[in-house]
C-alpha positions as CSV (number, residue, x, y, z in Angstrom):
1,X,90.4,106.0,75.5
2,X,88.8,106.3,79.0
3,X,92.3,105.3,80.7
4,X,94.3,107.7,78.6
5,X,91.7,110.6,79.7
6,X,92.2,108.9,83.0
7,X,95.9,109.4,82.9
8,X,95.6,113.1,81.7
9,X,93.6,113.9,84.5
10,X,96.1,112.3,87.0
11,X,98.9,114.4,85.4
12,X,96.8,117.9,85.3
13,X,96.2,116.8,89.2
14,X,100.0,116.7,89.5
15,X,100.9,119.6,87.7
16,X,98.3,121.6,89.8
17,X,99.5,120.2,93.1
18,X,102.6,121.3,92.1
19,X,102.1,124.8,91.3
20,X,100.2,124.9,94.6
21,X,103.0,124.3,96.2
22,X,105.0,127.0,94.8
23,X,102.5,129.6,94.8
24,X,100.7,129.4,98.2
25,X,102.8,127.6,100.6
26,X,103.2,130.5,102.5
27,X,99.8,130.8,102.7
28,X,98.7,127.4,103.8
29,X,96.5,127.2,107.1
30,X,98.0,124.1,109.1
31,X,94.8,123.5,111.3
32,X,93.2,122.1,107.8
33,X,94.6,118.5,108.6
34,X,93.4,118.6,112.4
35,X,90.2,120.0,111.0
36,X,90.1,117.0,108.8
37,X,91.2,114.8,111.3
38,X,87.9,115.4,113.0
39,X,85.7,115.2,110.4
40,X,87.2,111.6,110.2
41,X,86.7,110.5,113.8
42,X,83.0,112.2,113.5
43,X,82.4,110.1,110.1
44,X,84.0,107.0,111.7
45,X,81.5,107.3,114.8
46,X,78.8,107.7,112.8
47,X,79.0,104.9,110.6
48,X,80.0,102.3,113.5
49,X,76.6,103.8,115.2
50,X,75.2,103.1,111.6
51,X,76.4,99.9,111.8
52,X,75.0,98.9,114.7
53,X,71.7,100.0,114.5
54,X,71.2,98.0,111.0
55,X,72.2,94.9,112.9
56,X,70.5,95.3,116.2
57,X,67.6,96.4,114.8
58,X,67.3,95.7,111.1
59,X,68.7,92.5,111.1
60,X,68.9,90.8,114.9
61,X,65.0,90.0,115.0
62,X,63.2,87.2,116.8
63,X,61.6,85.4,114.6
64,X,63.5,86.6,111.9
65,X,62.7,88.8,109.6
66,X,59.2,90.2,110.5
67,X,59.7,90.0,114.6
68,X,60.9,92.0,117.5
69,X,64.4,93.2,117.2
70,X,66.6,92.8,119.9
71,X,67.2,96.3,120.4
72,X,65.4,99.9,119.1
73,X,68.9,101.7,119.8
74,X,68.3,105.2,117.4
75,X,65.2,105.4,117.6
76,X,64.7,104.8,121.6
77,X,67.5,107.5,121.6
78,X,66.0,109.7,119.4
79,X,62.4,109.6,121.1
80,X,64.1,110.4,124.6
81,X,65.9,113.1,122.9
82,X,62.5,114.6,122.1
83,X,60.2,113.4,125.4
84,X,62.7,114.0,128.1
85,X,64.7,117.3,126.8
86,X,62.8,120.7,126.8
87,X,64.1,121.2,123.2
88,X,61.4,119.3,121.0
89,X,63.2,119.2,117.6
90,X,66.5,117.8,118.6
91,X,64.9,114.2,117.9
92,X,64.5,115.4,114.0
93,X,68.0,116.9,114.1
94,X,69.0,114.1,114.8
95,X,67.2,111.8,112.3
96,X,68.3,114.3,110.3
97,X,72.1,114.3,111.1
98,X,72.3,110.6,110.0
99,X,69.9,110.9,107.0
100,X,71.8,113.7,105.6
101,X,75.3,111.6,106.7
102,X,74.4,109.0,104.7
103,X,73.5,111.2,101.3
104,X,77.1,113.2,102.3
105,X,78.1,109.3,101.4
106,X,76.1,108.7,98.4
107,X,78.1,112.7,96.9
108,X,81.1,110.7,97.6
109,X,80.6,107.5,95.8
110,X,79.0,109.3,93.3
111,X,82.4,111.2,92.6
112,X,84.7,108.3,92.6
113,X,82.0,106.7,90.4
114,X,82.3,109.8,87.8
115,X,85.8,109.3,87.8
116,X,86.4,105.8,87.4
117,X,83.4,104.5,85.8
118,X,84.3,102.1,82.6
119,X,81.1,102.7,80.2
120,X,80.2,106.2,80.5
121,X,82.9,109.7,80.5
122,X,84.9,110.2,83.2
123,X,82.9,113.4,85.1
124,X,85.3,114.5,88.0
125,X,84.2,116.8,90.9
126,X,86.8,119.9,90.9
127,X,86.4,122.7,93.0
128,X,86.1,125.7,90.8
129,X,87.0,123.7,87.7
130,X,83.8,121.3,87.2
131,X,81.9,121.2,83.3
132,X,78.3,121.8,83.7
133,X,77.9,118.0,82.0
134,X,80.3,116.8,84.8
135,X,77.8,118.5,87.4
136,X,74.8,117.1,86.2
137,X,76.0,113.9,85.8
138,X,76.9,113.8,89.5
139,X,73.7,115.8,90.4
140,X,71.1,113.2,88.5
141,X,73.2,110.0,90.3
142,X,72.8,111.6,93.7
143,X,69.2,112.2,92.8
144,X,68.8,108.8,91.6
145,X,70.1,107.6,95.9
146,X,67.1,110.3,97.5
147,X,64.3,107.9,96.8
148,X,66.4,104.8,98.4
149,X,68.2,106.6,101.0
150,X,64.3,107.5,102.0
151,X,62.9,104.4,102.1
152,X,66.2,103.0,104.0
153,X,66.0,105.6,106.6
154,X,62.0,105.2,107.0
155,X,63.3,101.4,107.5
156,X,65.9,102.0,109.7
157,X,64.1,104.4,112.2
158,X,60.1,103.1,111.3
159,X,59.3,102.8,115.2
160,X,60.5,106.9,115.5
161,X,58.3,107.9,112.5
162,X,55.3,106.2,113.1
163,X,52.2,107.9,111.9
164,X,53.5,109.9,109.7
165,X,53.7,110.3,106.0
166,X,57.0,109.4,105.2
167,X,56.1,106.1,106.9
168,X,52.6,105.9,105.2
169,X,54.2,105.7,101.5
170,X,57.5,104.3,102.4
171,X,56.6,101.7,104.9
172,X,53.3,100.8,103.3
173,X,52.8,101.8,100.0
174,X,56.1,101.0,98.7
175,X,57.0,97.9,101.4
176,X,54.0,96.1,100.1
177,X,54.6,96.4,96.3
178,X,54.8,92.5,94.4
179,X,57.6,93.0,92.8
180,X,59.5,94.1,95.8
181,X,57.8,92.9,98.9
182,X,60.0,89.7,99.2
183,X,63.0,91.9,98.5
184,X,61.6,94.0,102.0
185,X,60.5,91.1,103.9
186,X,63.9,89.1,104.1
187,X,66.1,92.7,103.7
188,X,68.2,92.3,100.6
189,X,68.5,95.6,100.3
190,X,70.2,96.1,103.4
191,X,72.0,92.9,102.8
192,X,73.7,94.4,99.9
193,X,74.1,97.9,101.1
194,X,76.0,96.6,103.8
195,X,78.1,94.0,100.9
196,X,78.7,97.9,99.1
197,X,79.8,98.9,102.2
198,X,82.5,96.6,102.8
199,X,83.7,95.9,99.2
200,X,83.9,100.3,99.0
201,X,85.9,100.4,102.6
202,X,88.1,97.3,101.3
203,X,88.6,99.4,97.6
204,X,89.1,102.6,99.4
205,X,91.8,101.4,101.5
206,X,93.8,99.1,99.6
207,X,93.5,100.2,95.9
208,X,93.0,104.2,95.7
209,X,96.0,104.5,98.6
210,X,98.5,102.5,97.0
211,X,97.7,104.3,93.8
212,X,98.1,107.6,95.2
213,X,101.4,106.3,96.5
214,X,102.9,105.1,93.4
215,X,101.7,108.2,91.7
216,X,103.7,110.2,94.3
217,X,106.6,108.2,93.9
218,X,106.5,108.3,89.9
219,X,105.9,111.8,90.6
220,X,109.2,112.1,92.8
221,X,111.5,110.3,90.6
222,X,110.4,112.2,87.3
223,X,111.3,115.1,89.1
224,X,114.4,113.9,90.5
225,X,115.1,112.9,86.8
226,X,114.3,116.1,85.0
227,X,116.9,117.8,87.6
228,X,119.6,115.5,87.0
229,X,119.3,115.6,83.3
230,X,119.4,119.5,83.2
231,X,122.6,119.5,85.6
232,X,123.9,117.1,82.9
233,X,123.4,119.7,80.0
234,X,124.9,122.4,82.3
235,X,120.9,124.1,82.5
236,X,121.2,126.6,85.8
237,X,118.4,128.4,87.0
238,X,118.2,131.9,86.4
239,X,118.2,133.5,89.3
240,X,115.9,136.5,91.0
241,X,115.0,140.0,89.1
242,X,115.9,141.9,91.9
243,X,119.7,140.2,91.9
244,X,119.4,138.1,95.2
245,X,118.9,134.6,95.9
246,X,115.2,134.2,97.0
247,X,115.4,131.7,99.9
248,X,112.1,131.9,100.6
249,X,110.9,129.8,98.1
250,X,111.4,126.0,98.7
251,X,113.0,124.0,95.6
252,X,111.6,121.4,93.8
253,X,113.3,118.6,95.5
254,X,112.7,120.1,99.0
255,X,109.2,119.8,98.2
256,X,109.0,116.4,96.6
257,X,111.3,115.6,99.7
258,X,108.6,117.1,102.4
């Protein structure tokens, strides 16, 4: 049942790409690819620096997993950025840049989760066309990430926040629970985040692209069949109102085509 609701989506996508295109071509901005172009570069920076700080610091410690890391990397950045420029708070925009990156993450997995997950209803994210059940769904997984992605990011920049709260109950309280202390001494956590992280890049790139390619295709050659069967039974399209040919408008095929 899921994959036939599945399957309706995926045609109610392609019906409403369609229309788009029919309807507000003429109106389409083209800086929106270059603008999310570099959003892409800015998202790929920021997880390589991501990256590099879980190792170097996280991960790369001497002994291992309790001693000195080999380098502080963000959080010697972001206490220089706060010492050494006269603007105080750019070390907590900062921090916060990256913590809020990473929950900008969690919003997308949750989506694809909605979407694709096998036991519960499919909840897709739709801009302007989202069920309140669909939202909360999303909303209550991404509120089910804050506590983690706070603990992780009192973790990950615990040298920067030191002597304060968030590193109090994070760093103490929580670090040095039973259950989970042996979980935060040898970093399983970050372990299998990074696991996630590979496995989602590895999904993202080989299964959802090749699907939206064959859908495109699929799409492309219903279309191309629908127009040769209705030049087969003689079908012409009727043309304007106002008695001339409107060559404005792309046809179907250009479009498919482009």
């Amino acid at each position: 049942f899921n994959q036939f609701k599945q399957e309706v989506q995926a045609l109610e996508d392609d019906f409403e790409d369609l229309q788009y295109c029919h309807e507000n071509w003429k109106g389409y901005n083209p800086l929106i690819p270059w603008c999310k172009l570099v959003l892409s570069i800015i998202s790929f920076i920021l997880t390589l620096v991501w990256v590099l700080h879980i190792i170097l610091y996280m991960l790369a410690r001497d002994p291992y997993p309790n001693g000195v890391p080999v380098s502080y990397f963000l959080n010697t950045a972001f206490s220089w950025a706060s010492k050494q420029i006269s603007f105080a708070l750019l070390g907590v925009i900062l921090v916060g840049i990256f913590t809020l990156y990473l929950l900008f993450c969690a919003l997308e997995g949750t989506a694809r989760l909605g979407l694709r997950f096998l036991i519960v209803e499919i909840h897709p994210l739709k801009v302007g066309a989202t069920y309140m059940t669909s939202l909360l769904f999303n909303v209550s997984l991404l509120l089910l990430c804050v506590p983690a992605l706070l603990q992780f990011c009192s973790a990950a920049f615990a040298d920067y926040i030191v002597l304060t709260d968030a590193s109090l109950v994070f760093s103490v309280y929580v670090r040095n629970m039973r259950f989970f202390r042996y979980f935060f001494d040898y970093n399983v956590f970050v372990f299998v985040l990074l696991g996630v992280m590979v496995l989602a890049g590895i999904f993202v790139y080989c299964c959802i692209t090749d699907r939206n390619m064959k859908t495109s295709v699929a799409l492309r050659e219903r279309i191309i069949k629908f127009e040769e069967q209705k030049a087969k039974n003689g079908v012409k399209t009727q043309p304007p109102s106002n008695g001339k040919k409107d060559t404005d408008k792309p046809t179907t095929k250009s479009l498919v085509d482009g």
